[in-house]
C-alpha positions in Angstrom: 57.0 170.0 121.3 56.5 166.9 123.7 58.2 167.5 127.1 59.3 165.7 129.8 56.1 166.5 131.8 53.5 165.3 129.1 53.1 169.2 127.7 53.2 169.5 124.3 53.6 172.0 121.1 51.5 171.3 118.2 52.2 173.4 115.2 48.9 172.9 112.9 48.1 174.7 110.0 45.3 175.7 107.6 42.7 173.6 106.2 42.7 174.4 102.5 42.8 172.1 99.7 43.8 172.2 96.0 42.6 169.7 93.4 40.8 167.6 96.1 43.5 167.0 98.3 44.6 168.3 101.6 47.5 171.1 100.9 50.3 171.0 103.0 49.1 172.8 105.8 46.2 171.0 106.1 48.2 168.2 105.8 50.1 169.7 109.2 47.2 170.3 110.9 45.8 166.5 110.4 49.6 165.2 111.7 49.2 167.6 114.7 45.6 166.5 115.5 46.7 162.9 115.4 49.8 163.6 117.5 47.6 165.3 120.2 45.0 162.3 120.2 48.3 160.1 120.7 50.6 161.9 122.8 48.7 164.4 125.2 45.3 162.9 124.9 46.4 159.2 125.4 44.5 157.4 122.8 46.0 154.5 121.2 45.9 153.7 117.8 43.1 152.2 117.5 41.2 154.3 119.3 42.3 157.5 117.3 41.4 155.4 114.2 37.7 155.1 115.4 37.6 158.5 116.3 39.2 160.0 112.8 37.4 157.1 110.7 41.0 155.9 109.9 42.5 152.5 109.8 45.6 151.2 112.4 47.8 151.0 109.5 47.1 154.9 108.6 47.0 156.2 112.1 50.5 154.4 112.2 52.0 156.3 109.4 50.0 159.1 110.4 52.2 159.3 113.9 55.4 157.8 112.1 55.2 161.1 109.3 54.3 163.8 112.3 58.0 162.3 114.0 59.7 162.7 110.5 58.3 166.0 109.8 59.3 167.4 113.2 55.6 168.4 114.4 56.5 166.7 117.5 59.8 166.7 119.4 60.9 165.1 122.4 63.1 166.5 124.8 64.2 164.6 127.9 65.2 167.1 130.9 65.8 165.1 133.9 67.1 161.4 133.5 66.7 159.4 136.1 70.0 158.8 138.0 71.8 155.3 139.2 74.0 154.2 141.3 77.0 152.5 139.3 78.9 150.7 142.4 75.9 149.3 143.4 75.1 148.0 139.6 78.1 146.5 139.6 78.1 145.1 143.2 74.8 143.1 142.4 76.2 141.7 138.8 79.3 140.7 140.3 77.6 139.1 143.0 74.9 137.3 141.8 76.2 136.5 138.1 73.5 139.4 136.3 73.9 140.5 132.8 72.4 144.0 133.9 71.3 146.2 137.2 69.4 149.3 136.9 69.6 150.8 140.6 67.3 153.9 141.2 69.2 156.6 143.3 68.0 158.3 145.9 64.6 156.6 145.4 61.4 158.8 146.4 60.5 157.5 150.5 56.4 157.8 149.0 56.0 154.2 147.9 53.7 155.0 144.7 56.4 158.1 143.7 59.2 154.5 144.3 57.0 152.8 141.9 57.2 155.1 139.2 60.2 156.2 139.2 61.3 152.2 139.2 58.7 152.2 135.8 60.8 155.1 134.2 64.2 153.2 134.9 63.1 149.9 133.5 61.3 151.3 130.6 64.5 152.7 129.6 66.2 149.9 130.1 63.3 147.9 128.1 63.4 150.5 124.8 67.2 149.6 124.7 66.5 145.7 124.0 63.9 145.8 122.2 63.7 145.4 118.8 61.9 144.6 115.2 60.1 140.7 115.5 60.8 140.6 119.4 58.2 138.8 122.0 57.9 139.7 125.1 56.2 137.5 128.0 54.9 140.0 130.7 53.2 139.5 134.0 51.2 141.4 136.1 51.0 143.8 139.4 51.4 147.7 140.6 55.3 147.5 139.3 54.7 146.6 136.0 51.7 148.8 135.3 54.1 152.1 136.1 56.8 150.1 133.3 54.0 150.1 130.9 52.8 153.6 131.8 56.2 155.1 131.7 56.9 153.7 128.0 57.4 156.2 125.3 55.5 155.5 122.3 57.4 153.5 119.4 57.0 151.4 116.3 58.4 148.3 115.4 57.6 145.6 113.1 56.8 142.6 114.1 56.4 142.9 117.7 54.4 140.3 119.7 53.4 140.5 123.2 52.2 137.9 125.1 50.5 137.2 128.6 52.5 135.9 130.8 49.8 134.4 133.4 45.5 134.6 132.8 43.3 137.9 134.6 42.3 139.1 137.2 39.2 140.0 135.8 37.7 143.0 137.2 39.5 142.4 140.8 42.1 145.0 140.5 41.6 146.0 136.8 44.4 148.4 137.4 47.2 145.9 137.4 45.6 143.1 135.7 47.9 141.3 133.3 45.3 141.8 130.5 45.5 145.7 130.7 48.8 145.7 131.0 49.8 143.4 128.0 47.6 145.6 126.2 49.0 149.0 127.2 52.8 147.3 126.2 51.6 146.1 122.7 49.8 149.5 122.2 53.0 151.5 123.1 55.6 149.7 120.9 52.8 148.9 118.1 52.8 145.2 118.5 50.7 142.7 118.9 48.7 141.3 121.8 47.9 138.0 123.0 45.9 137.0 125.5 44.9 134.3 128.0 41.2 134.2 128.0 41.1 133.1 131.9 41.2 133.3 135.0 45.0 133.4 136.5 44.3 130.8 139.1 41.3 128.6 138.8 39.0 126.5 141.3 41.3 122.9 140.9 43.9 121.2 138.6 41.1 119.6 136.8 39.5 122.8 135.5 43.4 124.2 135.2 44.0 120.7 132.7 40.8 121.3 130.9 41.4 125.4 130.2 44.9 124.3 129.1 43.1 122.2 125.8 41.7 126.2 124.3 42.9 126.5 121.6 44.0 130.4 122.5 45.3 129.7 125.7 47.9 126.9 124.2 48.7 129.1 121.4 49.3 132.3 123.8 51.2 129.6 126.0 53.5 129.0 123.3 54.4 132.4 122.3 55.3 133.5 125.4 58.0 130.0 125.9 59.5 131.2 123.1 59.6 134.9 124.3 62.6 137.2 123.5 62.6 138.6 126.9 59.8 138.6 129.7 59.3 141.4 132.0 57.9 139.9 135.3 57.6 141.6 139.0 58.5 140.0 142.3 55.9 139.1 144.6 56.0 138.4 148.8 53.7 136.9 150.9 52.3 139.4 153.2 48.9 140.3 153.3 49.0 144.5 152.1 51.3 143.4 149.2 50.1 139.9 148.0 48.2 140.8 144.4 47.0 137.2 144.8 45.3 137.4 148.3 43.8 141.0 147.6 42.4 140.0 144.3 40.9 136.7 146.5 42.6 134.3 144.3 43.9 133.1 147.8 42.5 133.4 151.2 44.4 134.4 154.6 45.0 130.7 155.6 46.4 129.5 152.1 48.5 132.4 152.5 49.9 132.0 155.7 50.6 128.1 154.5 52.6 129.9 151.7 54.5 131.8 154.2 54.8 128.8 156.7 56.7 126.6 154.1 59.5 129.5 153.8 58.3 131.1 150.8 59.4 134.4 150.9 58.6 135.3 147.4 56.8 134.5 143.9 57.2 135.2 140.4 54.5 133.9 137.8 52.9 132.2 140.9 55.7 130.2 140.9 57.3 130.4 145.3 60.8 130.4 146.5 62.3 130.4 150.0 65.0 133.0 150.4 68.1 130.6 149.5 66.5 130.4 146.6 64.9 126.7 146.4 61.7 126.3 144.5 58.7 125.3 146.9 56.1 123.2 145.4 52.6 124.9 146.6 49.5 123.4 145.7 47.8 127.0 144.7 50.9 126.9 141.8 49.4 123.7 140.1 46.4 125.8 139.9 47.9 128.9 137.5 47.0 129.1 134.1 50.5 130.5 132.7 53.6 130.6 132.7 56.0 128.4 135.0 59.5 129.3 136.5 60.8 126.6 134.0 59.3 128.3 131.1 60.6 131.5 132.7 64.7 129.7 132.7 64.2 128.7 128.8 63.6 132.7 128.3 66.9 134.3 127.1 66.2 137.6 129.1 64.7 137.7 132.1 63.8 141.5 133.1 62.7 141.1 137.0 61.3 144.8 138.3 61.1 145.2 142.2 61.6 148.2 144.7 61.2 148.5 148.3 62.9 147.5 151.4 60.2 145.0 152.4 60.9 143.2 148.9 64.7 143.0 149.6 64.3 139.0 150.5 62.3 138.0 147.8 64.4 139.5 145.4 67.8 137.8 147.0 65.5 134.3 146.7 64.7 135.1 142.9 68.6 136.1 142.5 69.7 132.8 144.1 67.5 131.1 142.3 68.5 132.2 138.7 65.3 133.7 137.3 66.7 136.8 136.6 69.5 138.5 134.0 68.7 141.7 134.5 67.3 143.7 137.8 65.9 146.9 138.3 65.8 148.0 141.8 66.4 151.1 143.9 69.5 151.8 145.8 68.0 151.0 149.9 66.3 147.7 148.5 69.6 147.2 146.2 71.8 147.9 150.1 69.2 145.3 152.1 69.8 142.6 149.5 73.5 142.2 149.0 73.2 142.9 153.0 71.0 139.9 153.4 73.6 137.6 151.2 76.3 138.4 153.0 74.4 137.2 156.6 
């Protein structure tokens, strides 16, 4: 039995065969050894395939018959609670299709950050579904999204980088990882942006654009289903751009001198919610805030009170349908619009 907490209870059996083929309890104990790779070891599929001389495709079935046969069970003690006025305070106001607001958030900022990752997986496992893309960007937020994700299968599910790598810069929140960690938990696919997510000038930016991956990956994500994207601000300790060194202290403080209060995909904003054309942005391999308005579902993910103006300058701006926040962020924005 899977718990909340990660525990689980395997229930394998003997090893004995008849006529050359594994009898039902060996069958068992195969389903529980693949289960325990998957769920309490945290292998992906491919992985446990390498490691059990099995193809995806098997390990796949392998997972989806230990579900059907009951060898592992999921029970969910403790759901993570809301606020409901608030949800409906920040719709109404700022024309949302949905608000997820975290109550009573956790004051340690990297307990915030996963508990936001549990709300907005949630949310995510509800719109999700068979032949889906989904665009996705980068940074600490989203990482705990992807982390918090229950494993699940559907067909036909592609998931695309939103913006190129980090590299090895902060490997824990690069958009590669991340994109890979999504496809692996909902058994999609992946595709990637072999480069760098900001590069040296436009030139080289015009010249990465003609790969032949990088256009196609491009592509897929325009024509996501929904895109799951954090919200950035311009301060030194929080900017993933300036402590990856994408950016250095005077480009950012040029950033912050035009107004921008905030950045999603690269792409700044001032907090009414006007678009601010900065040269680093003509510089991104990715995504832009245009390509991000075609998207029919826009999932933005943000907690924290120092956020609370960028995410009022994403709202204003109308990049997002659907916010997941926590409830004193939630209070600081709606306080801020009403200044």
């Amino acid at each position: 039995m899977l718990k909340e907490d990660g525990r689980a209870t395997l229930r394998p059996r003997g090893h004995s065969r008849q006529g050359g083929r594994p009898s039902a309890e060996a069958r068992q104990a195969i389903l529980a050894e693949v289960a325990t790779l998957y769920w309490i070891d945290k292998l992906n599929q491919e992985q446990i395939g390498r490691q059990i001389g099995r193809s995806v495709p098997t390990v796949s079935r392998l997972l989806t018959e230990a579900d059907v046969a009951g060898i592992v069970e999921v029970r969910i003690r403790y759901p993570v609670a809301i606020v409901p006025e608030l949800q409906s305070e920040l719709t109404d106001r700022f024309g949302l299709r949905v608000a997820r607001v975290l109550a009573a958030a956790a004051a340690d900022p990297a307990r915030l950050l996963t508990q936001l990752g549990e709300l907005a997986a949630r949310y995510l496992t509800t719109v999700l579904g068979d032949g889906m893309t989904v665009s996705v960007g980068w940074g600490t937020t989203l990482y705990e999204v992807v982390q918090a994700l229950r494993p699940m299968h559907y067909r036909d599910v592609r998931v695309a980088q939103a913006l190129g790598s980090l590299g090895s810069k902060l490997p824990a929140i690069d958009n590669h990882l991340i994109a890979r960690t999504l496809a692996d938990r909902v058994g999609g696919t992946p595709h990637f942006l072999p480069a760098p997510m900001i590069v040296e000038s436009e030139l080289v930016r015009e010249a990465l654009l003609q790969d032949h991956q990088v256009r196609e990956t491009l592509e897929i994500g325009r024509h996501s289903d929904i895109s799951l994207t954090g919200i950035g601000v311009a301060e030194p300790d929080l900017a993933g751009m300036y402590r990856a060194g994408y950016i250095d202290e005077a480009t950012l403080d040029g950033i912050r001198a035009a107004g921008a209060v905030g950045d999603i995909l690269v792409g700044f904003f001032d907090r009414a919610g006007n678009r601010l054309d900065m040269p680093v942005t003509r510089r991104v391999i990715g995504l832009s805030l245009d390509d991000l308005a075609a998207i029919p579902m826009s999932i933005g993910v943000a907690g924290g009170t120092r956020k609370a103006a960028a995410i009022l300058g994403a709202l204003r701006a109308g990049l997002l349908h659907v916010l997941v926040t926590d409830e004193a962020t939630a209070r600081d924005v709606l306080r801020l619009d009403s200044e």
